[in-house]
C-alpha positions in Angstrom: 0.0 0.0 0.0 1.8 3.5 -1.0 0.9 6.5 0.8 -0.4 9.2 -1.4 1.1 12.7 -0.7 -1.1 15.6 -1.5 0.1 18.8 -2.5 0.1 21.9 -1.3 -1.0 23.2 -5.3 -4.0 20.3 -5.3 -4.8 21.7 -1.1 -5.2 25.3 -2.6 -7.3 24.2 -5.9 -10.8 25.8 -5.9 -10.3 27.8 -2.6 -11.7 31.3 -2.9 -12.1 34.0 -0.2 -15.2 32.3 1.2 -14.3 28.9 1.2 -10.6 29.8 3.0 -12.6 30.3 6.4 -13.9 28.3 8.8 -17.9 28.1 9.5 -17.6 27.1 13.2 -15.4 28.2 15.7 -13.1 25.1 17.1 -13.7 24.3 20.4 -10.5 23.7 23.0 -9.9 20.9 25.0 -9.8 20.9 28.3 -5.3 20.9 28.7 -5.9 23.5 26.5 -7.8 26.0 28.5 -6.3 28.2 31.4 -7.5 26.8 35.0 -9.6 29.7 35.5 -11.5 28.4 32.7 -11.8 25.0 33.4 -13.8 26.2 36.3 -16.0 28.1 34.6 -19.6 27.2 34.8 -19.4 24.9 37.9 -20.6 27.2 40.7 -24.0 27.2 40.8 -25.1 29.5 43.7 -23.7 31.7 45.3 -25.3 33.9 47.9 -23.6 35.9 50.5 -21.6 32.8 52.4 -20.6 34.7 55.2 -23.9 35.7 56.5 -24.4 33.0 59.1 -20.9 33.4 60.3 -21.8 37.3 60.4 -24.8 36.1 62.6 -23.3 33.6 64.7 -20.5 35.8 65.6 -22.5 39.1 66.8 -25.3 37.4 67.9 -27.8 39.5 65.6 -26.9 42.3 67.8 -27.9 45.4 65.3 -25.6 47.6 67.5 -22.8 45.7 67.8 -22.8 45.3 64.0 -23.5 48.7 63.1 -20.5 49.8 65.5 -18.3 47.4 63.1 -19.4 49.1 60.4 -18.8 52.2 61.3 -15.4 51.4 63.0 -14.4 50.0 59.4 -15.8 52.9 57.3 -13.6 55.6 60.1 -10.6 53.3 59.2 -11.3 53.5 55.0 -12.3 57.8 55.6 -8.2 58.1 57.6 -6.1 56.3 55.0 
């Protein structure tokens, strides 16, 4: 069995402007992408994680956080 080698003259037969591009884009595989997008996609919710910490820490105590608050927006106002 001989292998038949094409070509480049018979490859460029016939192509035209139109023909020369692709219709679909190609899709990477996954070694391909960067790790950041591998990920992407896979989170499915995500709402405000450290609420219940926020709670269990000040006890819902709406004085206690507002003095937080205010203690961090002082230190942000005297940078």
């Amino acid at each position: 069995m001989s292998a038949t080698h094409i070509t480049e003259e018979e490859l460029l037969k016939d192509l035209d402007a139109y023909g020369a591009h692709a219709d679909e884009l190609a899709e990477l595989l996954m070694h391909e992408l960067t790790p950041l997008e591998r990920l992407k996609g896979l989170v499915v919710r995500y709402d405000r994680p450290f609420d219940s910490v926020w709670e269990e820490h000040f006890n819902s105590d709406e004085d206690e956080r507002d003095k937080v608050a205010e203690d961090c927006h002082k230190e942000v106002r005297d940078r």
